[in-house]
N, C-alpha and C positions, 0 to 999 in steps of 0.2 A: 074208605080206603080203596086204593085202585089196585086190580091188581094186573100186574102185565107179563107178558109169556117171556121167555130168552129171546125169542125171534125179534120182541118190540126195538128191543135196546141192541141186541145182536144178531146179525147175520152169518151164517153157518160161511167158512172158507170156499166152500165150494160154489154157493154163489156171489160173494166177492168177485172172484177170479169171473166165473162164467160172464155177471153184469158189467164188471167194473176193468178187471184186468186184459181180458181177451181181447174187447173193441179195441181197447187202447193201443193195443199191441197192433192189432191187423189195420188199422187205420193209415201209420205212412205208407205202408204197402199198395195202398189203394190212391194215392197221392202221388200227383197231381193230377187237378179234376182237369178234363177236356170240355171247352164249351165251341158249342159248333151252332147253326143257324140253318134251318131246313125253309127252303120258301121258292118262288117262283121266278126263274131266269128267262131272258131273253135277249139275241142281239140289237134288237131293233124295238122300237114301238109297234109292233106288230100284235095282231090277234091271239086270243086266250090260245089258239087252234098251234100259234107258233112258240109258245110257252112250254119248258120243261119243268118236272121240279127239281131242286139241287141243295145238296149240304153244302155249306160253306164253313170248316175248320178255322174257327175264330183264335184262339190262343189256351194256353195252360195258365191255372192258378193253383198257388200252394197249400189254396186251404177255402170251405165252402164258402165263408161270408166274400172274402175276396173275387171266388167265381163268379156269386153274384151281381157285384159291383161292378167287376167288369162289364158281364155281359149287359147289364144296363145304361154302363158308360158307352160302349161302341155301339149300341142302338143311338142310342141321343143323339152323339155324335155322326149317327149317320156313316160309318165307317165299316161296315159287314163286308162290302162288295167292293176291295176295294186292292189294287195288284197286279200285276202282269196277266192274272187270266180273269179278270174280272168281266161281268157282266154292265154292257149299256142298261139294262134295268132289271132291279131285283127285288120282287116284295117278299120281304122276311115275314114267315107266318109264325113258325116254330121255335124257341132258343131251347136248347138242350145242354146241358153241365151230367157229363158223366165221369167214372175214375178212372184209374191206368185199366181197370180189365173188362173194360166198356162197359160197367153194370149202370144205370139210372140213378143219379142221385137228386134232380130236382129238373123238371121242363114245366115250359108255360109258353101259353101262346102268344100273339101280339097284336094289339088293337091300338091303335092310333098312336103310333108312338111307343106304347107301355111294355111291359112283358107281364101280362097276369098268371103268374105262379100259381101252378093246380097242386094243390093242397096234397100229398100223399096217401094212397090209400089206407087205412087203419089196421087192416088183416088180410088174409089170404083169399079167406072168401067174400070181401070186399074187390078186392084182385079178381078172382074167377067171377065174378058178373061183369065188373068193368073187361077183363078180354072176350067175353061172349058178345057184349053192346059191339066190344070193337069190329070182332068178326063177322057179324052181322052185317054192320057199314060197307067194311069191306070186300065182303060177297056181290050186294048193293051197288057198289062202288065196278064190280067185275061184269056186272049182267047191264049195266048204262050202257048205254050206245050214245049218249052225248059224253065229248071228253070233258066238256065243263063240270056236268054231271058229277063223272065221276070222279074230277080231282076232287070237288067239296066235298063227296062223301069220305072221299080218303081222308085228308086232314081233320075233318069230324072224328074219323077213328082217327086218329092221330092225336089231336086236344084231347080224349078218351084215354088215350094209350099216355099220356104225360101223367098219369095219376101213378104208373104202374113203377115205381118208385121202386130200387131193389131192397127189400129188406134188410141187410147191412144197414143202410142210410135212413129208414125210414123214420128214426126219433128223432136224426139227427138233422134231415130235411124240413119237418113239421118244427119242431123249435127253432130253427131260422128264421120259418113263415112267422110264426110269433111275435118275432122282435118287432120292434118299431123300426120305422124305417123315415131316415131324414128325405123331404123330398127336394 
């Protein structure tokens, strides 16, 4: 015979609410996610030397799977850079999905086409080493005296800095990564 504590079968009200009620509750507040595209502008076909980098504010979605959808539909389709103030050429490195109070809810870089979604960090002090690698880079990144140099270090801490995921989001980031995903 087994025997099992109150906790097994029940859960004390106080963490109901804490687990179950509270997310629920603060999560439209935090809705709709912002997805924006960090990557490298230029008027012309011109040299790394005449290169900026730049956010391009992509659109709003009601809800994470959605964000992400999107932002992998207006990569596909080739549509980042595209409007009255747009860039002759634009290589998107970065796609970001943040909420109404700009905290992180899910970024990934982007390689051939894709957006490889950086997994969320697990804990805090998983957090404080990944911002230590980051500031590192970017220190790194301040003492180059080549600007080519120093962009890659940047966006290095930057693909670094897309794990930093705000806690709010971060179960709910990681169980997205999860899913299966149709290609």
């Amino acid at each position: 015979m087994t025997a099992f504590s109150s906790y097994d079968t029940f859960r004390p009200i106080g963490q109901i609410v804490a687990t179950d009620v509270m997310p629920a509750l603060a999560r439209p507040r935090k809705l709709p996610l912002r997805i924006s595209c960090l990557g490298t502008a230029s008027h012309d076909d011109g040299e790394a030397a005449d290169s900026f980098d730049r956010t391009i504010p992509l659109g709003e979605c009601p809800s994470p799977d959605e964000a992400v959808r999107f932002a992998s539909l207006r990569l596909s389709q080739a549509s980042i850079c595209t409007g009255p103030d747009s860039f002759t050429h634009f290589r998107p490195r970065i796609m970001v999905i943040q909420d109404r109070e700009h905290r992180l809810f899910l970024a990934g870089y982007i390689r051939a086409g894709v957006i490889l979604w950086q997994q969320p960090v697990a804990s805090d002090s998983e957090a404080r080493r990944v911002v230590t690698e980051a500031s590192r880079l970017r220190g790194m990144a301040f003492r180059a005296s080549d600007p080519a140099e120093a962009r890659t270090l940047r966006y290095r801490a930057a693909m670094l800095e897309a794990r930093l995921v705000d806690p709010f989001w971060r179960a709910t980031a990681a169980e997205l990564l999860r899913l299966p995903r149709a290609a």
